[in-house]
CHARMM-style PDB file with segment names, atoms N, HN, CA, C and O in Angstrom:
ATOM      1  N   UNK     1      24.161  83.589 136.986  1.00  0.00      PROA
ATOM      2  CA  UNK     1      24.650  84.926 137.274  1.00  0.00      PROA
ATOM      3  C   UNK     1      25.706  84.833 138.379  1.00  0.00      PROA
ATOM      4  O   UNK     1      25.293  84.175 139.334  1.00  0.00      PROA
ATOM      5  N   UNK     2      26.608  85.172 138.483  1.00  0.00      PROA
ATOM      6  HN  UNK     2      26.944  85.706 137.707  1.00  0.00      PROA
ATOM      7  CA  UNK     2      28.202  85.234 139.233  1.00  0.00      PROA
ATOM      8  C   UNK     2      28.001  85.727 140.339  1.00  0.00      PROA
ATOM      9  O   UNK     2      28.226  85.244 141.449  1.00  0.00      PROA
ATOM     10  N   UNK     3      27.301  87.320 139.881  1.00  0.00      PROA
ATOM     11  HN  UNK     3      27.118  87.712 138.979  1.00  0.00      PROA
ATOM     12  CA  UNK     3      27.116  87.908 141.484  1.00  0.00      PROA
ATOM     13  C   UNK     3      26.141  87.682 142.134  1.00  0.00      PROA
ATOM     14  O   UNK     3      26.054  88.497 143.051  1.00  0.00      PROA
ATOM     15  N   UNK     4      24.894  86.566 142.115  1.00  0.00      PROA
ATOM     16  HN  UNK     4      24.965  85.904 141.370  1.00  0.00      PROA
ATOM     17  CA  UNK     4      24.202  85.959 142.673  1.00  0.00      PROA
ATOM     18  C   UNK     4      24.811  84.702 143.544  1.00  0.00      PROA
ATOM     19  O   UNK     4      24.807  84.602 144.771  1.00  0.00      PROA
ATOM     20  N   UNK     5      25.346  83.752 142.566  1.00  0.00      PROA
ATOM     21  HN  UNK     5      25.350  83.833 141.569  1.00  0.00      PROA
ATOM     22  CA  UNK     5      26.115  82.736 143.450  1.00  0.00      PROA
ATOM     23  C   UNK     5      27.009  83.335 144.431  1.00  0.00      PROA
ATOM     24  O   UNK     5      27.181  82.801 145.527  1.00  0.00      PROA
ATOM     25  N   UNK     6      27.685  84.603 144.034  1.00  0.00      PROA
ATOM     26  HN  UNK     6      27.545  85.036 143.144  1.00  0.00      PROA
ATOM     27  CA  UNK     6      29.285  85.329 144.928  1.00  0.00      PROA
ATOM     28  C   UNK     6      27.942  85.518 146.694  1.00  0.00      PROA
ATOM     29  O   UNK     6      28.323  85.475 147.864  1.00  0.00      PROA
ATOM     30  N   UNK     7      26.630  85.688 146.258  1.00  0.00      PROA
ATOM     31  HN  UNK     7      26.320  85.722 145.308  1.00  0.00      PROA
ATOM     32  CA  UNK     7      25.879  86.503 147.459  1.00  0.00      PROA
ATOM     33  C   UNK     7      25.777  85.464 148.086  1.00  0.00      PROA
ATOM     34  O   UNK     7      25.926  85.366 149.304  1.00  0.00      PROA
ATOM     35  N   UNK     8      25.529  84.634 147.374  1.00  0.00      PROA
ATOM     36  HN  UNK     8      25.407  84.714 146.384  1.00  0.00      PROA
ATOM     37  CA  UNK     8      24.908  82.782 147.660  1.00  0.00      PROA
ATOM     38  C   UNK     8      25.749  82.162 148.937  1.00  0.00      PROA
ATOM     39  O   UNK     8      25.226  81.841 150.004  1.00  0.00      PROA
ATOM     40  N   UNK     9      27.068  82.061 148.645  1.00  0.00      PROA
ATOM     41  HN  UNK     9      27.493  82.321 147.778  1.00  0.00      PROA
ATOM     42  CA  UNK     9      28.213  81.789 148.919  1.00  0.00      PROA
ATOM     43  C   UNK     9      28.341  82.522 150.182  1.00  0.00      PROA
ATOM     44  O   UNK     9      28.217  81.741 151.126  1.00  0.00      PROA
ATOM     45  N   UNK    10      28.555  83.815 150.576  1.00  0.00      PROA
ATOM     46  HN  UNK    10      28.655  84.450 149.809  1.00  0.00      PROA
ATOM     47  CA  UNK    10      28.373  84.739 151.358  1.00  0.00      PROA
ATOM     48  C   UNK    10      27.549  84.585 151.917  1.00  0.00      PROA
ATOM     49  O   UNK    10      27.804  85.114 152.998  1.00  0.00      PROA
ATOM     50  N   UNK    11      26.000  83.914 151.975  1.00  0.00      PROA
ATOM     51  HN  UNK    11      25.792  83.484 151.096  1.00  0.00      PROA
ATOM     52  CA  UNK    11      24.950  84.240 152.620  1.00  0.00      PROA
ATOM     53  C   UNK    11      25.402  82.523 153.420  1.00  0.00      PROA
ATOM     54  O   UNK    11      25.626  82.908 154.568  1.00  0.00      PROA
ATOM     55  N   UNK    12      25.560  81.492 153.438  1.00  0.00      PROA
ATOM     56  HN  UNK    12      25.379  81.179 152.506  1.00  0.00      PROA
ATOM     57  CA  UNK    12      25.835  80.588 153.709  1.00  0.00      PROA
ATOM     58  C   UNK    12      27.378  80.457 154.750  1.00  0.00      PROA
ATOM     59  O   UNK    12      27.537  79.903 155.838  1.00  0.00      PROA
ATOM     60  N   UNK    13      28.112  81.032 154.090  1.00  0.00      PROA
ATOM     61  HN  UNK    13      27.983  81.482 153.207  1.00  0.00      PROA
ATOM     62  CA  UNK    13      29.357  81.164 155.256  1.00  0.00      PROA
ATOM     63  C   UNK    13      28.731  82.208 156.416  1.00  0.00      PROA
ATOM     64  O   UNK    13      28.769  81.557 157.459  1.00  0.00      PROA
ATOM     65  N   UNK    14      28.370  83.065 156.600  1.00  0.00      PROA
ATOM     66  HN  UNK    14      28.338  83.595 155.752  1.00  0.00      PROA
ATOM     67  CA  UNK    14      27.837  83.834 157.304  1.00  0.00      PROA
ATOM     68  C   UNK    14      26.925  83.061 158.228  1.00  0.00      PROA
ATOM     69  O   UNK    14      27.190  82.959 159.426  1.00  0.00      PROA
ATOM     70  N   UNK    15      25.748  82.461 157.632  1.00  0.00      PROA
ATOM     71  HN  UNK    15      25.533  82.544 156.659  1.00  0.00      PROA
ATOM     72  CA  UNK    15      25.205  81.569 158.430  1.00  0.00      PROA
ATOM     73  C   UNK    15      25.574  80.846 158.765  1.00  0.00      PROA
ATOM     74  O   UNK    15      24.880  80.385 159.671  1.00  0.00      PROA
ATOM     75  N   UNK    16      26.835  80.056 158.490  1.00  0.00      PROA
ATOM     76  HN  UNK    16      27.399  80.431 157.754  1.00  0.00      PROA
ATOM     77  CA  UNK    16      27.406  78.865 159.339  1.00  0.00      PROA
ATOM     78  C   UNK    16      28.656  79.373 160.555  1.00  0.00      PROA
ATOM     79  O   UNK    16      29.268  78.703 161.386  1.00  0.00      PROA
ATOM     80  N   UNK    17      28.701  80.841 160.226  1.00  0.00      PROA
ATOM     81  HN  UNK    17      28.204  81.386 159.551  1.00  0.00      PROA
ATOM     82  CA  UNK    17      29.516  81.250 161.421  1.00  0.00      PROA
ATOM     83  C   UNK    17      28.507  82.141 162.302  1.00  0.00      PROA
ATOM     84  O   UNK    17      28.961  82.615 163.343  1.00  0.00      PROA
ATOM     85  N   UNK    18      27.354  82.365 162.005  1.00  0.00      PROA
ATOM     86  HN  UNK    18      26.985  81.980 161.159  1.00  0.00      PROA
ATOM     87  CA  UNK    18      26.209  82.916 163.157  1.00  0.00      PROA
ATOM     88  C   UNK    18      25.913  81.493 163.758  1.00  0.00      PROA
ATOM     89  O   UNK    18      25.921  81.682 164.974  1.00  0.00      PROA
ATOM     90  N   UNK    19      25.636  80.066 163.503  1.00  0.00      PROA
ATOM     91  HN  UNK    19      25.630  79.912 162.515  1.00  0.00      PROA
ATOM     92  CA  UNK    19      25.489  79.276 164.033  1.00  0.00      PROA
ATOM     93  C   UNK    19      26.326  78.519 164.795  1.00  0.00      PROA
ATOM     94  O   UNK    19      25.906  77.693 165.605  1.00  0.00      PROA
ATOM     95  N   UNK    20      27.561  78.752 164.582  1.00  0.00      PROA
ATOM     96  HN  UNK    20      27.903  79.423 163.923  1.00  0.00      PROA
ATOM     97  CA  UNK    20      28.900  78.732 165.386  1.00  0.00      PROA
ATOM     98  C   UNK    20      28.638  79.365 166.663  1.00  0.00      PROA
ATOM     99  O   UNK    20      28.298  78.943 167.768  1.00  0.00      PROA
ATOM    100  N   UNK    21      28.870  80.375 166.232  1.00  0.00      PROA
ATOM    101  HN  UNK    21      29.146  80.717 165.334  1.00  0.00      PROA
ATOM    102  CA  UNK    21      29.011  81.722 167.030  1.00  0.00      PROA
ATOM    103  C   UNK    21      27.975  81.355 168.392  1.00  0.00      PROA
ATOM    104  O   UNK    21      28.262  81.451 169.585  1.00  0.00      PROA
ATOM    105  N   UNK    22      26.674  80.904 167.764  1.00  0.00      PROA
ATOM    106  HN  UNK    22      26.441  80.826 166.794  1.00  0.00      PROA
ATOM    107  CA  UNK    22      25.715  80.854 169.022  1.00  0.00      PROA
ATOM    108  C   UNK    22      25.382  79.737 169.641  1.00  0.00      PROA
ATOM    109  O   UNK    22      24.375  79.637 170.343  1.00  0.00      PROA
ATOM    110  N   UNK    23      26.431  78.559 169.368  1.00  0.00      PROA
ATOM    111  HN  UNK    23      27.249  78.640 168.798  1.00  0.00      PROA
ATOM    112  CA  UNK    23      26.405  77.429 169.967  1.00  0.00      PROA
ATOM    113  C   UNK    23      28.006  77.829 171.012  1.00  0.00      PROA
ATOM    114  O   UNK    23      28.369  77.445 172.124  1.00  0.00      PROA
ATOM    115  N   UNK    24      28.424  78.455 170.320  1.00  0.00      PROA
ATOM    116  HN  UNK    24      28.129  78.767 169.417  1.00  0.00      PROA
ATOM    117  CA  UNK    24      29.848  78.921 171.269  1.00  0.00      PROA
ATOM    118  C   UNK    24      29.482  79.823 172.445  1.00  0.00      PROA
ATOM    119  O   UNK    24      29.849  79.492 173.572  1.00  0.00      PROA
ATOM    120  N   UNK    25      28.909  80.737 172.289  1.00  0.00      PROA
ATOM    121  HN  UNK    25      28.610  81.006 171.374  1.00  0.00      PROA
ATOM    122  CA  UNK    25      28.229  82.159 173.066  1.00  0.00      PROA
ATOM    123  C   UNK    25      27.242  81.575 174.029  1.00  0.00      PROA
ATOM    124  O   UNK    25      27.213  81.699 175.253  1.00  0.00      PROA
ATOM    125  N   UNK    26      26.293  80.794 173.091  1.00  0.00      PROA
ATOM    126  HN  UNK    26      26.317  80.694 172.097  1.00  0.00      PROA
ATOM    127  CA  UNK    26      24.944  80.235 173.878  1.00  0.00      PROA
ATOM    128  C   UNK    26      24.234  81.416 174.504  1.00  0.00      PROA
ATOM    129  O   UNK    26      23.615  81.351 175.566  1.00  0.00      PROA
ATOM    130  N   UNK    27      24.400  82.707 173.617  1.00  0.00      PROA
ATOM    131  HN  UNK    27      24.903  82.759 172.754  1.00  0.00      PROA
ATOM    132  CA  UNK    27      23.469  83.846 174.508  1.00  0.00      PROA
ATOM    133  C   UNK    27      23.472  84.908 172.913  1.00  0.00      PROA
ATOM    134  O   UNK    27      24.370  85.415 172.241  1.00  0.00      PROA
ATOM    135  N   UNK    28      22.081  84.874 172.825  1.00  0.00      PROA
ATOM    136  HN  UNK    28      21.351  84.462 173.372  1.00  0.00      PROA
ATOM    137  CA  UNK    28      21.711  85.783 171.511  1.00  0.00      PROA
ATOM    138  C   UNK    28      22.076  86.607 171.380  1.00  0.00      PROA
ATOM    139  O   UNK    28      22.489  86.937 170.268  1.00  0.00      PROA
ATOM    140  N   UNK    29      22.151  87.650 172.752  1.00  0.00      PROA
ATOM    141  HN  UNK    29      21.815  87.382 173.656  1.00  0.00      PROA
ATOM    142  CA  UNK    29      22.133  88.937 172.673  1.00  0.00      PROA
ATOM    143  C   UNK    29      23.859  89.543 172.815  1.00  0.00      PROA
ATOM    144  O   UNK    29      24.198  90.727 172.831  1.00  0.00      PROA
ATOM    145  N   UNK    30      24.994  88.017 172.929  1.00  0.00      PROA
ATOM    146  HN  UNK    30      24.719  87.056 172.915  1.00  0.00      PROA
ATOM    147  CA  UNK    30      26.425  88.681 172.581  1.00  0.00      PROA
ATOM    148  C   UNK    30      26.637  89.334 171.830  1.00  0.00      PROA
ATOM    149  O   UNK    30      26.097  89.117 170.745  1.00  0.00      PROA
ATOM    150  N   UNK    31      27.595  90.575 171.977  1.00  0.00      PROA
ATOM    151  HN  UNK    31      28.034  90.751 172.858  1.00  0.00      PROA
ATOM    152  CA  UNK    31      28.056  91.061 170.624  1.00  0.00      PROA
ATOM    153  C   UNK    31      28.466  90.904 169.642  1.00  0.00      PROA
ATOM    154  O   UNK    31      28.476  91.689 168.694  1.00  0.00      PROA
ATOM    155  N   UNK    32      28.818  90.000 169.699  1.00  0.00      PROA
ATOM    156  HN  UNK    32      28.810  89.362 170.469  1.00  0.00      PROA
ATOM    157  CA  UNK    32      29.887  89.182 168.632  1.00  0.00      PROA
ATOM    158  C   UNK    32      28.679  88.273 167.446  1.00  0.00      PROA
ATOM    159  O   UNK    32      28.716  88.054 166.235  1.00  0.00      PROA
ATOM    160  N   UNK    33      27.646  87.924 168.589  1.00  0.00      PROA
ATOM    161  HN  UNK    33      27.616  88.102 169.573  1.00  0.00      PROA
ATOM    162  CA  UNK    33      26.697  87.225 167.598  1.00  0.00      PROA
ATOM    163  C   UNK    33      25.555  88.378 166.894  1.00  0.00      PROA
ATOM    164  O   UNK    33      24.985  88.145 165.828  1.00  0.00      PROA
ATOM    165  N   UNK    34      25.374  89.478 167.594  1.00  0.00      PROA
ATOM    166  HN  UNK    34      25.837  89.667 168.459  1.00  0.00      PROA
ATOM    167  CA  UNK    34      24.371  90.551 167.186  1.00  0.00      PROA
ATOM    168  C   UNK    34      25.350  91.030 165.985  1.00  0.00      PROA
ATOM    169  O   UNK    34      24.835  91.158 164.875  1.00  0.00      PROA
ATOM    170  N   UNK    35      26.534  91.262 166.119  1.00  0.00      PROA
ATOM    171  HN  UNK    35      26.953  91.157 167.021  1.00  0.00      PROA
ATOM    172  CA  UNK    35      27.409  91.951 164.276  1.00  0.00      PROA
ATOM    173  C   UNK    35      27.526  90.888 163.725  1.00  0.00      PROA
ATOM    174  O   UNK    35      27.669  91.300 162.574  1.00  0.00      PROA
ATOM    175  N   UNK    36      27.579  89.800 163.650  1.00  0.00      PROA
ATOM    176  HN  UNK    36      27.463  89.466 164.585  1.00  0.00      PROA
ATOM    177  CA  UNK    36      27.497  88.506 162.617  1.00  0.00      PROA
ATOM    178  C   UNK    36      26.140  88.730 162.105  1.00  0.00      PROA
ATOM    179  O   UNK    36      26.020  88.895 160.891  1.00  0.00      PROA
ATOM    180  N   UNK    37      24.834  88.767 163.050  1.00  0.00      PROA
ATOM    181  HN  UNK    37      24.931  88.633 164.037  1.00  0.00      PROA
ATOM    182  CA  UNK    37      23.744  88.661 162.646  1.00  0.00      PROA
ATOM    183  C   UNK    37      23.410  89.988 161.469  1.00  0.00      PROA
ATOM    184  O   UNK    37      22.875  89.744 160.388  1.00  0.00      PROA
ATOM    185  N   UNK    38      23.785  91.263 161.851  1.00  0.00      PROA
ATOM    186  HN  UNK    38      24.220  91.461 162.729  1.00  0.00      PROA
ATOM    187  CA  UNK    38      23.513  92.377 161.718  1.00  0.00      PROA
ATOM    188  C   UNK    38      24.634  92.237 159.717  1.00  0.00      PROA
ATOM    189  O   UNK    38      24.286  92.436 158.553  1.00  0.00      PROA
ATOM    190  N   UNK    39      25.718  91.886 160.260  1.00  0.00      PROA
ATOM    191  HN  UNK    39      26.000  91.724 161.205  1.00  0.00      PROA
ATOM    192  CA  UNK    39      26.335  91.281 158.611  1.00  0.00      PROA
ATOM    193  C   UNK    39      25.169  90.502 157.293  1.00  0.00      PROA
ATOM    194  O   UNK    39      24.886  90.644 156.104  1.00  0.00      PROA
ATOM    195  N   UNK    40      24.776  89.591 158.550  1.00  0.00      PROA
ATOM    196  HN  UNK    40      25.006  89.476 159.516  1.00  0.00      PROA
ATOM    197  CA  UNK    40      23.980  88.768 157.648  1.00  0.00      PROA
ATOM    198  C   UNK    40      22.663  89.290 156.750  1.00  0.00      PROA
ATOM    199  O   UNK    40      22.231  89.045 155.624  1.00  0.00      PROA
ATOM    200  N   UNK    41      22.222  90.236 157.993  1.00  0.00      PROA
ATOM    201  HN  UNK    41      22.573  90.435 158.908  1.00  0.00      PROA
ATOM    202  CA  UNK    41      20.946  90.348 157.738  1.00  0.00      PROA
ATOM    203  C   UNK    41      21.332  91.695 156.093  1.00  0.00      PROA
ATOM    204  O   UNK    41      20.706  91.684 155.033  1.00  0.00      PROA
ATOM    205  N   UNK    42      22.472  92.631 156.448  1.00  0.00      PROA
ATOM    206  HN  UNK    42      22.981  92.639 157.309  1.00  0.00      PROA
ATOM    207  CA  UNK    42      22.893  93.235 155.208  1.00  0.00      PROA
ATOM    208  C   UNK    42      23.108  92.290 153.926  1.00  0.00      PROA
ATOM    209  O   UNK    42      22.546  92.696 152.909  1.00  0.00      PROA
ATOM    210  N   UNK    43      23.880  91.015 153.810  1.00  0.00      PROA
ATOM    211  HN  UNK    43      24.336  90.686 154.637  1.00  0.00      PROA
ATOM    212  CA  UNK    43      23.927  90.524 152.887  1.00  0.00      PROA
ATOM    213  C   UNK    43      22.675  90.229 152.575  1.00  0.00      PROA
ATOM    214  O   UNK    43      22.242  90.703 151.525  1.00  0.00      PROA
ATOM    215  N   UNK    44      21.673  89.267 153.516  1.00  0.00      PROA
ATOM    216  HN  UNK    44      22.024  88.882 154.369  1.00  0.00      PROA
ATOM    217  CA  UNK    44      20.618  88.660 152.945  1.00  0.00      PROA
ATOM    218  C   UNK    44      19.578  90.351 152.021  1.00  0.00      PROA
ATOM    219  O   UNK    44      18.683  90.309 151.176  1.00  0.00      PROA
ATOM    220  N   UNK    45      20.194  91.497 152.642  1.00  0.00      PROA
ATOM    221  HN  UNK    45      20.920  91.531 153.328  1.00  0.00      PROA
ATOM    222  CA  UNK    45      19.269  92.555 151.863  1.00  0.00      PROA
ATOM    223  C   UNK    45      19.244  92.794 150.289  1.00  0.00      PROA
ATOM    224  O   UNK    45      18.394  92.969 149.416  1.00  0.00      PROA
ATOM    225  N   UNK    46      20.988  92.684 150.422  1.00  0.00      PROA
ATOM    226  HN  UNK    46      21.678  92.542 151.131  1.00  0.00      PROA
ATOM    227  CA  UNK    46      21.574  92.754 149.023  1.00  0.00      PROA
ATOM    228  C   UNK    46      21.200  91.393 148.166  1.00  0.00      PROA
ATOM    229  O   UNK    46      20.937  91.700 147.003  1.00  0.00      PROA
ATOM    230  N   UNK    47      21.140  90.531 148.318  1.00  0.00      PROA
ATOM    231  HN  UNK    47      21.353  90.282 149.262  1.00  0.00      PROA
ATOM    232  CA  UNK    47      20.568  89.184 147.977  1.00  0.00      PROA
ATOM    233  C   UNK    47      19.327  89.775 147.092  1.00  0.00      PROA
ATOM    234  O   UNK    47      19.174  89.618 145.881  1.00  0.00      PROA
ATOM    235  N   UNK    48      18.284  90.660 148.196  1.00  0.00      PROA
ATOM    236  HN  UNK    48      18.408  90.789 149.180  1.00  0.00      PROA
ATOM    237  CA  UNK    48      16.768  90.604 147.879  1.00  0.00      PROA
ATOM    238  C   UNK    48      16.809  91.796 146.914  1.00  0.00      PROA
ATOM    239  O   UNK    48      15.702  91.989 146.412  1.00  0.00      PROA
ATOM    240  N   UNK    49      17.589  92.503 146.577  1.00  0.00      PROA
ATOM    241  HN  UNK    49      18.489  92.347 146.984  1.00  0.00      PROA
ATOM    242  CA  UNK    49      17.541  93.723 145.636  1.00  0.00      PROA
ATOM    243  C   UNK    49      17.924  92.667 144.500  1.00  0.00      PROA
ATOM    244  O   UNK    49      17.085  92.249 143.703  1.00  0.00      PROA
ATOM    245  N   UNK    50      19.029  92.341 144.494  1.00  0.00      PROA
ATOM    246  HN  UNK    50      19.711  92.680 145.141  1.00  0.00      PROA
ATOM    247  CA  UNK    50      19.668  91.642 143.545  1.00  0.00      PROA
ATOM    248  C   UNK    50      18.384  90.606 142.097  1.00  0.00      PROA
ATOM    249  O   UNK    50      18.153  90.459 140.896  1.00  0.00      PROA
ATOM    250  N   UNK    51      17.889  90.116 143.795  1.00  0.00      PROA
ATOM    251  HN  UNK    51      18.076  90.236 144.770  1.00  0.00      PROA
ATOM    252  CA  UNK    51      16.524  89.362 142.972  1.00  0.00      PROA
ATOM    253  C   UNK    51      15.497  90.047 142.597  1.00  0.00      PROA
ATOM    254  O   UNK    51      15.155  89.688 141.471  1.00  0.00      PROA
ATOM    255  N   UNK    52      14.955  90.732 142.948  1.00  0.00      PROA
ATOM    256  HN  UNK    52      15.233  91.024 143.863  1.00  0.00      PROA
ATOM    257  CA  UNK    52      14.016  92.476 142.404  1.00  0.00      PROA
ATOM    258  C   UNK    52      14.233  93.295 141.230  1.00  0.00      PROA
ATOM    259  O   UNK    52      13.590  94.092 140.546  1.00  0.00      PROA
ATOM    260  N   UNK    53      15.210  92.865 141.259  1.00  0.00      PROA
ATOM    261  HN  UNK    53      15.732  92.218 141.814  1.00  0.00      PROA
ATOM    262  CA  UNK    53      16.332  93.323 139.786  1.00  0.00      PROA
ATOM    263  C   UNK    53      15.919  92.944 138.228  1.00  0.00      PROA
ATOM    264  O   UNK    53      15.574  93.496 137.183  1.00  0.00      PROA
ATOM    265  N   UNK    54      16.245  91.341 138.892  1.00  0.00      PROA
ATOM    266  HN  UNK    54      16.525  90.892 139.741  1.00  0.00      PROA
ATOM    267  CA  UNK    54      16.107  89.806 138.100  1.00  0.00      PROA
ATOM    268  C   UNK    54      14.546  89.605 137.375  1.00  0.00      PROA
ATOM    269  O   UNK    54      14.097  89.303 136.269  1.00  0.00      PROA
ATOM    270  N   UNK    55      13.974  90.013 138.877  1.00  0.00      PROA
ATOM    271  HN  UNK    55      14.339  90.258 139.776  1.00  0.00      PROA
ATOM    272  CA  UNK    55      12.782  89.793 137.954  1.00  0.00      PROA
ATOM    273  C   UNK    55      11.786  90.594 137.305  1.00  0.00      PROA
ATOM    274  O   UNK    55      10.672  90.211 136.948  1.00  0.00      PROA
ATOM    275  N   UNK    56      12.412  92.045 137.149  1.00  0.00      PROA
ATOM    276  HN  UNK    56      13.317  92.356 137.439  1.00  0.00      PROA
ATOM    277  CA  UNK    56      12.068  92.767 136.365  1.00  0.00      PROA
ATOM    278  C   UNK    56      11.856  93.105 135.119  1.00  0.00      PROA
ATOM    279  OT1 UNK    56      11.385  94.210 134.851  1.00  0.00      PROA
TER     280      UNK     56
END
């Protein structure tokens, strides 16, 4: 499925720039790392509908 891998893809760049982000920052609670996180945590939602979907 396309728009599974497209989330896949998305959920992985995201996490490799929240893990950036907080080796750069070195403080959780930056802003910059709380809207990366707050991105992520939206994609990873859409991810979990996506799969709820699937296995219906």
């Amino acid at each position: 499925m396309k728009e599974m891998e497209n989330i896949n893809n998305k959920i992985n760049m995201m996490r490799k720039l929240l893990q950036d982000l907080i080796n750069e920052k070195s403080n959780l609670l930056d802003p910059d790392v709380i809207l990366v996180s707050q991105e992520l945590d939206e994609i990873l939602n859409e991810y979990n509908k996506l799969i709820s979907k699937v296995e219906k």
